[in-house]
C-alpha positions in Angstrom: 0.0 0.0 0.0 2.7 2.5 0.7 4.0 1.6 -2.3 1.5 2.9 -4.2 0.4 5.8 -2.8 4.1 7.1 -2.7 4.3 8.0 -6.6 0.7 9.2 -6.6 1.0 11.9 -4.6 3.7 13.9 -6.1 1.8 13.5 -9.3 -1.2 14.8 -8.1 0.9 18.2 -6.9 2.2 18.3 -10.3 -1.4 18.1 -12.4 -2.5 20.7 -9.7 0.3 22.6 -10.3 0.0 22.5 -14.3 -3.5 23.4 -13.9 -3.3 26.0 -11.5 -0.2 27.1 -14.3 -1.8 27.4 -17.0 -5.2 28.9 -15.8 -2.9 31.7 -14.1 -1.6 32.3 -17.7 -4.7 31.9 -19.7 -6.4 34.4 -17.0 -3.3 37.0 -17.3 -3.5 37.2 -21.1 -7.2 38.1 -21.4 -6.6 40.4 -18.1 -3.6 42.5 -19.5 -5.7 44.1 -22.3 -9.1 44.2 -20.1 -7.0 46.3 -17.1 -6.4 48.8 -20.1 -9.7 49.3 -20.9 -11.2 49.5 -17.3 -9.0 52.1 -16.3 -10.1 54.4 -18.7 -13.7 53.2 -17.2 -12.6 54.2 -14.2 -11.1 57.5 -15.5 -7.2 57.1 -15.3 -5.0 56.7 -17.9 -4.9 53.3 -19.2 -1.7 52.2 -17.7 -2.6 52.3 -14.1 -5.1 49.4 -15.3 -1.5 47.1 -15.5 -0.9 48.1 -11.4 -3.9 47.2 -10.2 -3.6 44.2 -12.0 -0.3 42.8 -10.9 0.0 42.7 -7.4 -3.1 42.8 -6.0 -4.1 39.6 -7.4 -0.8 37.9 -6.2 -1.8 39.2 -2.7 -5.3 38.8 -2.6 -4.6 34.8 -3.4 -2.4 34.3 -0.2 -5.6 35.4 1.7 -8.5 34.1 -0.2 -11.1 31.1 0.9 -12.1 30.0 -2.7 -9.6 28.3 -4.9 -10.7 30.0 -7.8 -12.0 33.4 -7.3 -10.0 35.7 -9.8 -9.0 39.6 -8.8 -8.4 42.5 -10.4 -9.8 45.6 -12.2 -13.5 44.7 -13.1 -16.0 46.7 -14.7 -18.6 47.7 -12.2 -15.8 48.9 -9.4 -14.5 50.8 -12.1 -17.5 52.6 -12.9 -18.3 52.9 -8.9 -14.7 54.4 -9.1 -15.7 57.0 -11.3 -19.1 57.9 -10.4 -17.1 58.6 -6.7 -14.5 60.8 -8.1 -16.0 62.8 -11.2 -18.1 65.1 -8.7 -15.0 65.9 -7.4 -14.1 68.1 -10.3 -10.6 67.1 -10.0 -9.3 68.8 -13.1 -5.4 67.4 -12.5 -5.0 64.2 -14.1 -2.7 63.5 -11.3 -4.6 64.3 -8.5 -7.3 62.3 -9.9 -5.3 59.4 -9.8 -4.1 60.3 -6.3 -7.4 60.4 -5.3 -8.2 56.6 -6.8 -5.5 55.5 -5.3 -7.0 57.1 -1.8 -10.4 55.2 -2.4 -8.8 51.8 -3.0 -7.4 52.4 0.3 -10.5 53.8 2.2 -12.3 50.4 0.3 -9.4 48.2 1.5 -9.5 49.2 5.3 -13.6 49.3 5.5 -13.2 45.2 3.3 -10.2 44.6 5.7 -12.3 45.5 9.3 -15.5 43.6 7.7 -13.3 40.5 7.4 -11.5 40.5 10.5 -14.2 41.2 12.8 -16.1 38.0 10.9 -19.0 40.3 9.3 -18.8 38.5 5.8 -22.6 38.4 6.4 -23.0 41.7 4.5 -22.1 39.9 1.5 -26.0 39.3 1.6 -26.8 43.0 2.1 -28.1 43.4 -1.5 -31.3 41.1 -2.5 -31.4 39.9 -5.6 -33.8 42.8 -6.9 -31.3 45.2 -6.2 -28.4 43.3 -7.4 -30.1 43.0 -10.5 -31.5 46.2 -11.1 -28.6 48.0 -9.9 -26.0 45.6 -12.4 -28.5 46.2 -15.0 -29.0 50.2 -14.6 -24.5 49.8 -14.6 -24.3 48.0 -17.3 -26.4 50.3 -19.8 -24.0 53.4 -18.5 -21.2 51.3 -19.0 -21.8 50.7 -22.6 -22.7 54.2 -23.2 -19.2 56.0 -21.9 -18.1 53.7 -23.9 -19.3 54.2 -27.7 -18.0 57.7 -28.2 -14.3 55.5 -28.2 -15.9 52.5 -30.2 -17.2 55.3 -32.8 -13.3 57.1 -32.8 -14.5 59.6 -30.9 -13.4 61.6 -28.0 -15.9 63.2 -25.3 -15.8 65.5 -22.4 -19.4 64.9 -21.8 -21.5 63.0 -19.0 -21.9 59.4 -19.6 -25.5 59.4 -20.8 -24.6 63.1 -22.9 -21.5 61.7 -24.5 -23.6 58.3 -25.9 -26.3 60.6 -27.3 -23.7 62.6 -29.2 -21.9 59.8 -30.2 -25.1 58.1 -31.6 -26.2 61.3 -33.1 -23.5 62.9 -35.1 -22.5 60.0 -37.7 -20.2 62.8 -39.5 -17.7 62.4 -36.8 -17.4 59.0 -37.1 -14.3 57.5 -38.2 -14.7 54.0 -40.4 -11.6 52.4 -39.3 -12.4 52.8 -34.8 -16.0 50.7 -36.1 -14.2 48.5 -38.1 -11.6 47.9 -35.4 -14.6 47.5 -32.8 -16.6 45.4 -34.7 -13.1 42.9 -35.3 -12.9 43.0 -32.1 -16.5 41.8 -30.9 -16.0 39.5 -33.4 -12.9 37.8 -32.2 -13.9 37.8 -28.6 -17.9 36.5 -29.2 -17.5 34.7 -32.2 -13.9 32.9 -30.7 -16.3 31.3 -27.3 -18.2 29.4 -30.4 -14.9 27.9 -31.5 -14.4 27.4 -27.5 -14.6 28.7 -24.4 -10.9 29.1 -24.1 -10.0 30.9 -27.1 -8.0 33.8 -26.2 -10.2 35.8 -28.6 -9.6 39.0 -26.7 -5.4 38.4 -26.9 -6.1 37.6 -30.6 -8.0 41.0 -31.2 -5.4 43.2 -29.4 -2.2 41.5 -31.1 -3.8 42.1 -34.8 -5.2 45.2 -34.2 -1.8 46.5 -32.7 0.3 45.0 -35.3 -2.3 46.4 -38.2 -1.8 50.0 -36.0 1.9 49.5 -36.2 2.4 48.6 -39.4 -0.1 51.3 -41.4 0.7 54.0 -38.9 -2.7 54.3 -37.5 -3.7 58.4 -37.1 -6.7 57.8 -34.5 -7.2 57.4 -31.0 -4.6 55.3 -29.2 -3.6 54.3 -25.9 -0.5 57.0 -26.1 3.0 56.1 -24.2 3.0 54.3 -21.2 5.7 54.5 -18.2 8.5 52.0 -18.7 8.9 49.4 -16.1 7.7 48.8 -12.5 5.7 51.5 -10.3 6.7 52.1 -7.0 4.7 52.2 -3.9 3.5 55.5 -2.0 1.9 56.9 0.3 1.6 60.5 -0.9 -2.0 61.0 -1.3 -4.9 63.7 -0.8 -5.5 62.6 2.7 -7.7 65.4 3.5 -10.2 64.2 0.7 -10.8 61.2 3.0 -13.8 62.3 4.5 -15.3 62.9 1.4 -14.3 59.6 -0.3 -15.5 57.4 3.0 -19.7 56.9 2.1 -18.2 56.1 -1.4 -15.7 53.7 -0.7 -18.3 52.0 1.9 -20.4 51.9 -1.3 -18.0 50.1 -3.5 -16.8 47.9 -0.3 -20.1 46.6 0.2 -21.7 46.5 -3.0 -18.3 45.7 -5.1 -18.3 42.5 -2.9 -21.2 41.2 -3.7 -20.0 40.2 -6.9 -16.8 38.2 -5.5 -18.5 36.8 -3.3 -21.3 35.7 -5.4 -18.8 33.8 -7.5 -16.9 32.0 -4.8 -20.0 30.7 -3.5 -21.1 29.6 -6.8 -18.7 27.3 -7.2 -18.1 26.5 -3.8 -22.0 25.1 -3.5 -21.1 23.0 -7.0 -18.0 21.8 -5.7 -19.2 20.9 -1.9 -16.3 22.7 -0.9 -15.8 25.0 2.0 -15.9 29.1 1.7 -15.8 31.2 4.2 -17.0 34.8 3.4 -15.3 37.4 6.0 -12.0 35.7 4.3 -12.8 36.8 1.1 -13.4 40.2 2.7 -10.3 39.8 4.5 -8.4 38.7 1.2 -10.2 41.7 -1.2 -9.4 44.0 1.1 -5.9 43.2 1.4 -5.9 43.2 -3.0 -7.8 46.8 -2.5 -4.6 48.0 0.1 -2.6 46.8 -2.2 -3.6 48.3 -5.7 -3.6 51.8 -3.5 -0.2 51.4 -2.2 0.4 50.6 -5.5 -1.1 53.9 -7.2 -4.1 52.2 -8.7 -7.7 52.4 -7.9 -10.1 49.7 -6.5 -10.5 46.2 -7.5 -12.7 43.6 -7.1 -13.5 39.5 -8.3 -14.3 39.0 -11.9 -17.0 36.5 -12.6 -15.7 35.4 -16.6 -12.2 35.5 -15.5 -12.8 33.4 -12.5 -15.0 31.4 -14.9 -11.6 31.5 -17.3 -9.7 30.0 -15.0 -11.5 27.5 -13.6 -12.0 26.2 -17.4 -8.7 26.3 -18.0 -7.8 23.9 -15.2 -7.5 26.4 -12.1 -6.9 23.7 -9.0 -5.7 25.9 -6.1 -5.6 29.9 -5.0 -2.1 29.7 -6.8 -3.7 30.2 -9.9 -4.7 33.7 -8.9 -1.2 34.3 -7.8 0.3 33.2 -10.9 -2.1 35.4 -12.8 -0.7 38.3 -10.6 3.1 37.2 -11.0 2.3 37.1 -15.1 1.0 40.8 -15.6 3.7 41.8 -12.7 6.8 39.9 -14.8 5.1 41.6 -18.2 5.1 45.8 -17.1 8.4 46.2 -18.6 7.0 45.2 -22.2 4.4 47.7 -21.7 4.9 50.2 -23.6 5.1 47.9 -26.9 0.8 48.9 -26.4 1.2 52.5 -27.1 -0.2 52.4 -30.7 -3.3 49.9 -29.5 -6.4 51.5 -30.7 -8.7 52.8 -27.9 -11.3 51.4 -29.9 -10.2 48.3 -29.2 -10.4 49.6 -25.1 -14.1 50.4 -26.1 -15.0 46.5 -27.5 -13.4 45.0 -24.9 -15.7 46.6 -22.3 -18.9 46.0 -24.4 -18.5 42.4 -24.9 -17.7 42.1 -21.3 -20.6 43.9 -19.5 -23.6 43.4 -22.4 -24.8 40.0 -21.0 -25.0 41.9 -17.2 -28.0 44.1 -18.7 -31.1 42.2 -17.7 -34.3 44.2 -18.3 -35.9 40.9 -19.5 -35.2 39.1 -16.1 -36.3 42.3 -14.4 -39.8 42.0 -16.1 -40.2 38.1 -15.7 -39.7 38.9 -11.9 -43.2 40.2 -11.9 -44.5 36.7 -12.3 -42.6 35.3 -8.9 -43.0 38.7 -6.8 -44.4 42.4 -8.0 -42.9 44.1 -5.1 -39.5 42.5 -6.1 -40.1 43.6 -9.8 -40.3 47.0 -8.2 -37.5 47.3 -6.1 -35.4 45.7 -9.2 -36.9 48.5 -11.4 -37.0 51.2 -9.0 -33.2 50.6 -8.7 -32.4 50.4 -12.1 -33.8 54.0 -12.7 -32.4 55.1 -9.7 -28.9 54.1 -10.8 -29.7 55.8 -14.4 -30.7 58.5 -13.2 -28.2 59.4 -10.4 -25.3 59.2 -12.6 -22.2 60.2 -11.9 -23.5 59.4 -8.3 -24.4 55.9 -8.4 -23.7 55.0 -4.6 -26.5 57.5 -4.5 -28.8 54.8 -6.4 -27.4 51.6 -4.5 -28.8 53.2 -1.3 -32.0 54.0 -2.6 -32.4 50.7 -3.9 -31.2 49.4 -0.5 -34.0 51.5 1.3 -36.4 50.4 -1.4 -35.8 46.6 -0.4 -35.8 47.1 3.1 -39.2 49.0 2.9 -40.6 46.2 0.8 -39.4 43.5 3.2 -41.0 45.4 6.1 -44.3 46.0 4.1 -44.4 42.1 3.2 -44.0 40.9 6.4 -46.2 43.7 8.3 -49.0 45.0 5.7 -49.1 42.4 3.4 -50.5 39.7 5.8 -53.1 41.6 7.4 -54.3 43.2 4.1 -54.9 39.6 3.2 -56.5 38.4 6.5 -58.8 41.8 6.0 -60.1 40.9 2.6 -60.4 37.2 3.7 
């Protein structure tokens, strides 16, 4: 018996370490280009994408409970990020990413406290009718900051503003941004029906930046980006903090429930442990991190974590990897200074289309009207409080809270009066 099991084991380490190897690698390539592109989401120049997605995933995978949980820049932080700081009127590029930087440290601390004190409970904070409506009402601004770049464009507008000019002033389009959009949507949608690990993302950036390259492209592009490794500070806008605090609770709370929606996902599949004030514990510590760092906030992506888990992810060193792969990469960064923004602009539309879900919202009628409210009532909310959307969380929050106290409270006794 010892005989056998001798060999076995140190080939079991070795498939979990090939798997956890090459899901860290797949996850890194697609992550590289999408860091770009949120950044800009998030209102910083594209680079500081490439910090927040180095270390803080390597860090945040020492920490974490689920195996496969992915971190790094995703889309709805990002936009959190930038509904927090625009108001601000921050007109120094610097400053404003001084003051990311500040807010991935103020979301950090409040993840951080949450997780040590054992309060992962508040992963639950947000029903499903304001998850939904408020994902929903993000994705829709989402996609609209991002078609002035998909149409070659450039706007100082609002969000909703800039997407209506885009949409209506066709004379400023410029063919080749749509045609470089439209490969790219191609490559990245039309490459998961080949299969669900073609690198179609990788494949769209590396043609479009050699085709930019080689004809000299003239539009908008990415622009030069710092050479080599950032170092960590802590020179920032302290003095903002108090007005960066209800913010950063907003994207602490709210920008966990999509990590921690994932982990237990697949930890409820699997039949394996999670345990959620870790997670806290561990996306605060990425959050520290990515603000040490310069960077802005971060949180767990569900199609990267879903990425890597395809790809053969075993263990949290997957994660790691995935953070030691963008980190080993920085000093090749500026070979992206001629990538199309355009390409920044696809990336992000392919990414967050499938979170708008009006439809589901509707059906939800059929189960429970009040929750059909609260899930539309916080979709408009979160439209209509743009740039500040923590604005429309809480509403939607207090919208829910009022509808569970009416459900268990008015509800029954109107039905016992009209029985």
């Amino acid at each position: 018996m010892t005989g056998t099991a001798s060999p076995t084991a140190p080939d079991d380490r070795r498939a979990r370490l090939l798997g956890d190897l090459v899901a860290g690698i797949s996850v890194a390539l697609v992550l590289i280009p999408q860091s770009l592109a949120y950044a800009e989401l998030a209102g910083v120049p594209a680079y500081i994408g490439l910090s927040a997605a180095a270390l803080p995933p390597l860090f945040a995978a020492y920490f974490a409970s689920s195996p496969y949980l992915q971190t790094g820049p995703v889309a709805l932080t990002s936009l959190l990020t930038f509904g927090a700081l625009a108001p601000l009127n921050e007109s120094n590029p610097l400053e404003y990413v001084r003051l990311a930087a500040l807010l991935a440290i103020i979301t950090g601390l409040i993840r951080a406290a949450l997780g040590l004190f054992g309060l992962g409970s508040v992963a639950y904070i947000m029903t499903k009718p304001v998850v939904l409506g408020f994902t929903s009402g993000a994705a829709v601004l989402i996609l609209a900051s991002q078609l002035p770049k998909v149409f070659g464009m450039e706007s100082d507008a609002g969000v909703l503003r800039g997407a209506f000019d885009a949409l209506t002033s066709p004379q400023n389009w410029e063919l080749a941004a749509i045609l470089i959009s439209g490969f790219t949507l191609v490559a990245m949608l039309g490459g998961r029906r080949i299969h669900v690990l073609f690198p179609g993302v990788l494949v769209a950036v590396l043609a479009v930046l050699l085709w930019s390259n080689v004809t000299g492209y003239d539009g908008l592009v990415v622009g030069e980006l710092p050479t080599g490794f950032r170092t960590p500070s802590l020179d920032l806008p302290w003095d903002q903090t108090t007005r960066l605090l209800v913010p950063g609770f907003v994207i602490a709370l709210v920008g966990f429930a999509e990590p921690a929606s994932i982990a237990r996902t697949y930890a409820e599949a699997e039949d394996i442990p999670w345990d959620s004030s870790r997670e806290l514990l561990s996306q605060g510590i990425a959050n520290l991190t990515s603000g040490i760092m310069g960077a802005f906030p971060v949180g767990g992506s569900f199609s990267r974590t879903s990425l890597g888990h395809l790809a053969g992810a075993k263990t949290k060193l997957s994660g790691a990897i995935t953070g030691a792969v963008v980190f080993l990469t920085l000093p090749l960064d500026p070979l992206l200074k001629n990538l199309p923004r355009a390409v920044l602009g696809a990336i992000v539309l392919a990414a967050v289309f499938k979170l708008i879900r009006v439809v589901d919202i509707y059906r939800m009628r059929t189960v429970s009207k009040i929750d059909a409210g609260v899930a539309a009532f916080t979709f408009v909310a979160t439209l209509v409080t743009v740039p500040r959307l923590e604005i429309g969380v809480l509403l939607g929050i207090l919208a829910s809270f009022a509808s569970s106290v009416y459900k268990k409270q008015v509800a029954p006794r109107t039905a016992l009066g009209s029985s």
